[in-house]
SEKE-180736 format. One record per residue: residue number from 1; x, y, z of N, C-alpha, C in turn. Coordinates in steps of 0.02 Angstrom, whole numbers, plus 50000, padded with zeros to 5 digits. Layout:
% SEKE-180736
{k->NUM; n_px->X; n_py->Y; n_pz->Z; ca_px->X; ca_py->Y; ca_pz->Z; c_px->X; c_py->Y; c_pz->Z}
...
***
This chain:
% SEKE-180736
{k->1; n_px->50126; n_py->52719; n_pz->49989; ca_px->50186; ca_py->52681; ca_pz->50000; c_px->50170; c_py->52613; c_pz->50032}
{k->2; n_px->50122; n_py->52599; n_pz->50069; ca_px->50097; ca_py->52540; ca_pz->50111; c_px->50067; c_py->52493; c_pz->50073}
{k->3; n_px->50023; n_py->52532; n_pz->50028; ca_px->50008; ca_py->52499; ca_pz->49980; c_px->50069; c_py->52465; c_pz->49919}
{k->4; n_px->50093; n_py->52523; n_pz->49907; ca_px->50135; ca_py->52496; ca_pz->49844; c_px->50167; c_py->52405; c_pz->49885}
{k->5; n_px->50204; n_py->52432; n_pz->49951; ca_px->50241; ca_py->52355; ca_pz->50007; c_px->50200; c_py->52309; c_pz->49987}
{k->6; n_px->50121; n_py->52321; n_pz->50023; ca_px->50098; ca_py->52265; ca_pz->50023; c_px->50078; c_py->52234; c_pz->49948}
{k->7; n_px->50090; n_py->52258; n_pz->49903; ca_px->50071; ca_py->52248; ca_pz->49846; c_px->50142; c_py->52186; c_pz->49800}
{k->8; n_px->50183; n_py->52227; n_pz->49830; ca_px->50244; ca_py->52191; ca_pz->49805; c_px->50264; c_py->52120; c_pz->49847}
{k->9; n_px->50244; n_py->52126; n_pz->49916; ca_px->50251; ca_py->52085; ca_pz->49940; c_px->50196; c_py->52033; c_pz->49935}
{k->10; n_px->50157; n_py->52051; n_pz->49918; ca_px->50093; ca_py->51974; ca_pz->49902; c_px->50118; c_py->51970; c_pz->49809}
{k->11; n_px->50156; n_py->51994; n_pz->49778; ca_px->50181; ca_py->51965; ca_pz->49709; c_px->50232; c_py->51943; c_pz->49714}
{k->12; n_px->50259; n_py->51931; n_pz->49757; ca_px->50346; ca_py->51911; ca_pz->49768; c_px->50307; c_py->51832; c_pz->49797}
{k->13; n_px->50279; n_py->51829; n_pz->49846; ca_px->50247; ca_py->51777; ca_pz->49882; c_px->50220; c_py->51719; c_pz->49867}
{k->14; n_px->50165; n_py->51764; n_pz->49798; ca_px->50131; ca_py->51720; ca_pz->49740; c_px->50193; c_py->51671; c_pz->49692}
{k->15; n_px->50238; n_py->51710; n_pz->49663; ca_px->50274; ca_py->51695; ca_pz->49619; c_px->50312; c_py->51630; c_pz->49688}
{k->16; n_px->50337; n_py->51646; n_pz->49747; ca_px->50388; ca_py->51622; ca_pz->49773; c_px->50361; c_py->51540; c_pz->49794}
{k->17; n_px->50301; n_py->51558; n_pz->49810; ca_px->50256; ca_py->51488; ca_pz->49847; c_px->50222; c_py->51450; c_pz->49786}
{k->18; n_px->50201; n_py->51468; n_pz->49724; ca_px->50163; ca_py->51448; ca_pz->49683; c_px->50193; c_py->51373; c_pz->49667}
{k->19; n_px->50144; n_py->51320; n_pz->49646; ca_px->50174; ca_py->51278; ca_pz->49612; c_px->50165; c_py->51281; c_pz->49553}
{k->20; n_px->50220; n_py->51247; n_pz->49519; ca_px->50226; ca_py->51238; ca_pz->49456; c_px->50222; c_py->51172; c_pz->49406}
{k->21; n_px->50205; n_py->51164; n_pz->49372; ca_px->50185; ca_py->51073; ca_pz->49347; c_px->50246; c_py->51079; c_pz->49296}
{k->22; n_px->50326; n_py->51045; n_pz->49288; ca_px->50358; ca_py->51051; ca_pz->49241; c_px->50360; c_py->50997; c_pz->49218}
{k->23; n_px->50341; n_py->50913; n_pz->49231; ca_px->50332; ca_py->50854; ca_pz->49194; c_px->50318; c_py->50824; c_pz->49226}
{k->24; n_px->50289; n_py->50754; n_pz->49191; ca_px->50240; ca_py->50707; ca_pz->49229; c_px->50278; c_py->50663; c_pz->49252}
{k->25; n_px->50265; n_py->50616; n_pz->49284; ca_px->50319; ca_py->50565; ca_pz->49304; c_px->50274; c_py->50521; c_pz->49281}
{k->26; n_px->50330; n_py->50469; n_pz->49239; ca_px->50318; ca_py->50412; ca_pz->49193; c_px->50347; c_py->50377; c_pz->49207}
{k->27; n_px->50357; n_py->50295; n_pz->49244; ca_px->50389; ca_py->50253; ca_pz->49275; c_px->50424; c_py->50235; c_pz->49182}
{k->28; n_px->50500; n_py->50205; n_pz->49201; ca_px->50525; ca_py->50195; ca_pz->49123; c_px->50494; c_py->50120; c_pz->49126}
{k->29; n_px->50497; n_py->50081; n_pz->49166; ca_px->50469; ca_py->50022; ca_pz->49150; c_px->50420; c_py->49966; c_pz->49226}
{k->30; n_px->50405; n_py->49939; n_pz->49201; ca_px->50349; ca_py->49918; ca_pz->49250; c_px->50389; c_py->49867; c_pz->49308}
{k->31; n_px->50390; n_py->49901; n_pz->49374; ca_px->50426; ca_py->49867; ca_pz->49427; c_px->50429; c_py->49799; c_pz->49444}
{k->32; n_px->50365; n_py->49762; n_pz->49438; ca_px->50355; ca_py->49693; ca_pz->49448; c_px->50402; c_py->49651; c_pz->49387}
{k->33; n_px->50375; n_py->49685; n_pz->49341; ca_px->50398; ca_py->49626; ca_pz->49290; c_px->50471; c_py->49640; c_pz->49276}
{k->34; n_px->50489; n_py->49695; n_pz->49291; ca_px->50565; ca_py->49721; ca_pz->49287; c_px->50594; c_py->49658; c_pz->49322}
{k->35; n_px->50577; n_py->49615; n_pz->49391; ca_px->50616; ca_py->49609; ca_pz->49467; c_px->50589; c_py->49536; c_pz->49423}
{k->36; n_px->50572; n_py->49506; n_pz->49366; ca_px->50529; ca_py->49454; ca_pz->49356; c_px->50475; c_py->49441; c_pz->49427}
{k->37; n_px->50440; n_py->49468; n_pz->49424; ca_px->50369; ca_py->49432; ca_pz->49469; c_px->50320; c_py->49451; c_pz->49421}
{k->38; n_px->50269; n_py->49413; n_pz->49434; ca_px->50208; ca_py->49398; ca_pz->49399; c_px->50148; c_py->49420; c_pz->49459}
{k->39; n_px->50126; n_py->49460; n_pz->49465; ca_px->50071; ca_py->49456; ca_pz->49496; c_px->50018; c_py->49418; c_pz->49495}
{k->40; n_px->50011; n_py->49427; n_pz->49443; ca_px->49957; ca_py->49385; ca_pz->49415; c_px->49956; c_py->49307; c_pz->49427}
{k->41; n_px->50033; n_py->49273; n_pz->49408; ca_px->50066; ca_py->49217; ca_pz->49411; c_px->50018; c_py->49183; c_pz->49481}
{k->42; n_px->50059; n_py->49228; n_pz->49507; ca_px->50064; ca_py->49219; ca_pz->49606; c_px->50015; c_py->49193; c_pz->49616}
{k->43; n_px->49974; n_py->49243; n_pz->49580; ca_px->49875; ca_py->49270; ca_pz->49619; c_px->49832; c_py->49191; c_pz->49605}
{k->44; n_px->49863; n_py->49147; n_pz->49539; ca_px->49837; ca_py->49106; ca_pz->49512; c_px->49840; c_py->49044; c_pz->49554}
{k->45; n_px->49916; n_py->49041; n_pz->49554; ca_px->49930; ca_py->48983; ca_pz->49596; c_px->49908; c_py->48965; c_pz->49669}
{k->46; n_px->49910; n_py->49048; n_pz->49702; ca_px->49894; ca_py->49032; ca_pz->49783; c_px->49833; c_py->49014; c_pz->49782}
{k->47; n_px->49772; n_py->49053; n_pz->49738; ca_px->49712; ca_py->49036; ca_pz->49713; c_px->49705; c_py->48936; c_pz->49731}
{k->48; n_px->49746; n_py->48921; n_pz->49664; ca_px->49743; ca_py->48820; ca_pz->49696; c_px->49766; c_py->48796; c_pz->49749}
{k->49; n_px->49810; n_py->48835; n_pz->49777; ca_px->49832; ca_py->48817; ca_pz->49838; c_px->49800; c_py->48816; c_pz->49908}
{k->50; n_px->49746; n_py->48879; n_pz->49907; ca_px->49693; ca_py->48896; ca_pz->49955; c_px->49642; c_py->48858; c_pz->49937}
{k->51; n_px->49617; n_py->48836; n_pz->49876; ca_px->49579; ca_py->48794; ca_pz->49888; c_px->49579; c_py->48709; c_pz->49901}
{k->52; n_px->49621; n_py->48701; n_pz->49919; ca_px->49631; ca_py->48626; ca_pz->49936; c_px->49662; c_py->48620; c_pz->50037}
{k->53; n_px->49653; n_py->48696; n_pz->50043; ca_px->49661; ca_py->48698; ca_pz->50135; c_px->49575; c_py->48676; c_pz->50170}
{k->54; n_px->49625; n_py->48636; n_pz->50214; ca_px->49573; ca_py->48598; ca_pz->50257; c_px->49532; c_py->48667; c_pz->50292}
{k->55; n_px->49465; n_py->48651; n_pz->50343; ca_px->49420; ca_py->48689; ca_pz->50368; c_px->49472; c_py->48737; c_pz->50418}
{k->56; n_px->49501; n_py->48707; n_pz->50459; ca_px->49546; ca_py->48716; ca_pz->50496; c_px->49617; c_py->48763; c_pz->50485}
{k->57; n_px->49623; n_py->48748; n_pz->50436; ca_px->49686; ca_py->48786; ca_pz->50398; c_px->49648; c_py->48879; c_pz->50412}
{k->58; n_px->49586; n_py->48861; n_pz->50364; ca_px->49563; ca_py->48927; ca_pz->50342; c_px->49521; c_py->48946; c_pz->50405}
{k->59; n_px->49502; n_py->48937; n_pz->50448; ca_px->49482; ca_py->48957; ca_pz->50530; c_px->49553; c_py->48998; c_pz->50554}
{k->60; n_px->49601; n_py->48968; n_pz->50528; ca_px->49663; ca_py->48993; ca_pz->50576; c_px->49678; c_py->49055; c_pz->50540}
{k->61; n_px->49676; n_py->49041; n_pz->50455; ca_px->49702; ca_py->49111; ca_pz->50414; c_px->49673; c_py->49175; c_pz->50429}
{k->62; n_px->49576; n_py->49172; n_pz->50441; ca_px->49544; ca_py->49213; ca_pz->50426; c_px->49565; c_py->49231; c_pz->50510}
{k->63; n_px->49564; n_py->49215; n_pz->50574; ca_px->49572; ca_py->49237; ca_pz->50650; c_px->49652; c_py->49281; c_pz->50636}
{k->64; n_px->49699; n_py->49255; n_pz->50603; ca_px->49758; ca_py->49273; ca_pz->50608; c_px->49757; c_py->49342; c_pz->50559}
{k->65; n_px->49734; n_py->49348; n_pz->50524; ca_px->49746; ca_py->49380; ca_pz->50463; c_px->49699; c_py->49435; c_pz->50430}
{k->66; n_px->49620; n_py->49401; n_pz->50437; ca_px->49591; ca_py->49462; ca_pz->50435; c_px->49561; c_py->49488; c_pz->50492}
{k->67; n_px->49530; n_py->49569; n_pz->50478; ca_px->49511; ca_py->49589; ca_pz->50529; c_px->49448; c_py->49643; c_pz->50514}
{k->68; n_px->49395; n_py->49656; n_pz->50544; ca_px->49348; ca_py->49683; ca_pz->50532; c_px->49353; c_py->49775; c_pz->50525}
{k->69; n_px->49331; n_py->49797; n_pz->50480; ca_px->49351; ca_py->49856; ca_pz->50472; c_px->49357; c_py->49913; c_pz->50543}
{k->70; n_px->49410; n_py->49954; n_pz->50534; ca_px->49416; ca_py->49986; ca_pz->50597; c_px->49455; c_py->49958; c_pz->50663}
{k->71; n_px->49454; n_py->49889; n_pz->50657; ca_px->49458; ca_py->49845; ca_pz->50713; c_px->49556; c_py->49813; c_pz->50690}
{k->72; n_px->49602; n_py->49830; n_pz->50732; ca_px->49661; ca_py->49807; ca_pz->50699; c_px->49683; c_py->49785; c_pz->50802}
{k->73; n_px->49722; n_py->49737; n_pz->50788; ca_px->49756; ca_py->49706; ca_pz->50859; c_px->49825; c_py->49699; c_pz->50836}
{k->74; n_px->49878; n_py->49720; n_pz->50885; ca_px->49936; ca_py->49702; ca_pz->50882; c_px->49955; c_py->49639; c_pz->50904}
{k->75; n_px->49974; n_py->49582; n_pz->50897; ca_px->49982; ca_py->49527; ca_pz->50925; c_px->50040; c_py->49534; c_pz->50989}
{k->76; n_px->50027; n_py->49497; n_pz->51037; ca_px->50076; ca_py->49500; ca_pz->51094; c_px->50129; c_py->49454; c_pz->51064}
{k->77; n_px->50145; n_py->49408; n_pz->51043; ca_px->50193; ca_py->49385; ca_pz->51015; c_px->50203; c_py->49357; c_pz->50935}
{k->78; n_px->50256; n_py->49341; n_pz->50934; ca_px->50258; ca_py->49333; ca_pz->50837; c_px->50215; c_py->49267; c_pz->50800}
{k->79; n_px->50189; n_py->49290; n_pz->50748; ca_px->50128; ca_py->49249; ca_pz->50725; c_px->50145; c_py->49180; c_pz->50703}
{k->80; n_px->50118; n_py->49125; n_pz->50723; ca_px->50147; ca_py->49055; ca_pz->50724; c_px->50132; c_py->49027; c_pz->50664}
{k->81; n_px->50169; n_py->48995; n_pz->50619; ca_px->50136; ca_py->48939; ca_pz->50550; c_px->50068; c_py->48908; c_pz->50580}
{k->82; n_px->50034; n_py->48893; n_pz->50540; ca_px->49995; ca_py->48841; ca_pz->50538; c_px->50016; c_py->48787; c_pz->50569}
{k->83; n_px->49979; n_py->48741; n_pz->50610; ca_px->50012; ca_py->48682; ca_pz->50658; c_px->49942; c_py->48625; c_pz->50625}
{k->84; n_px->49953; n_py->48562; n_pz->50601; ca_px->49872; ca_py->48541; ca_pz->50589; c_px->49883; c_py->48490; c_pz->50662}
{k->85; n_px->49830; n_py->48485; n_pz->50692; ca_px->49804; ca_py->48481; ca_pz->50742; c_px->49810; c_py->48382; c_pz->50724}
{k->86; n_px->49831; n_py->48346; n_pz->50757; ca_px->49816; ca_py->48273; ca_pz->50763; c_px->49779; c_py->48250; c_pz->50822}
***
């Protein structure tokens, strides 16, 4: 009889917890270009745009912006534009 329990109860369990795969999820259409953005567009332009920033510009981007792996800082206050220095 203990047996038969435990028997029914690890097939009730299996069936109850199991997953099941019933369809894939297929986006109907591609989000960016849905909202019109261009990724790509973007990627091109900022591309010319970064390269015509002064030494200074890009000293400030890379301190502000990147950060060495592992290594993340919360800033004590909110992050300032670019200022060019006269």
């Amino acid at each position: 009889m203990k047996k038969l329990f435990i028997t029914l109860a690890l097939f009730t369990s299996c069936n109850l917890f199991s997953q099941t795969i019933t369809n894939t999820v297929n986006p109907k259409t591609d989000t960016l270009s849905y909202i019109g953005y261009d990724i790509n567009q973007f990627s091109a332009e900022y591309a010319q745009e970064m390269a015509t920033w002064s030494n200074e510009k890009i000293d400030w981007f890379n301190k502000t912006f990147c950060y060495t792996r592992g290594n993340f800082t919360i800033p004590d206050k909110p992050i300032q534009p670019y200022q060019k220095e006269d």
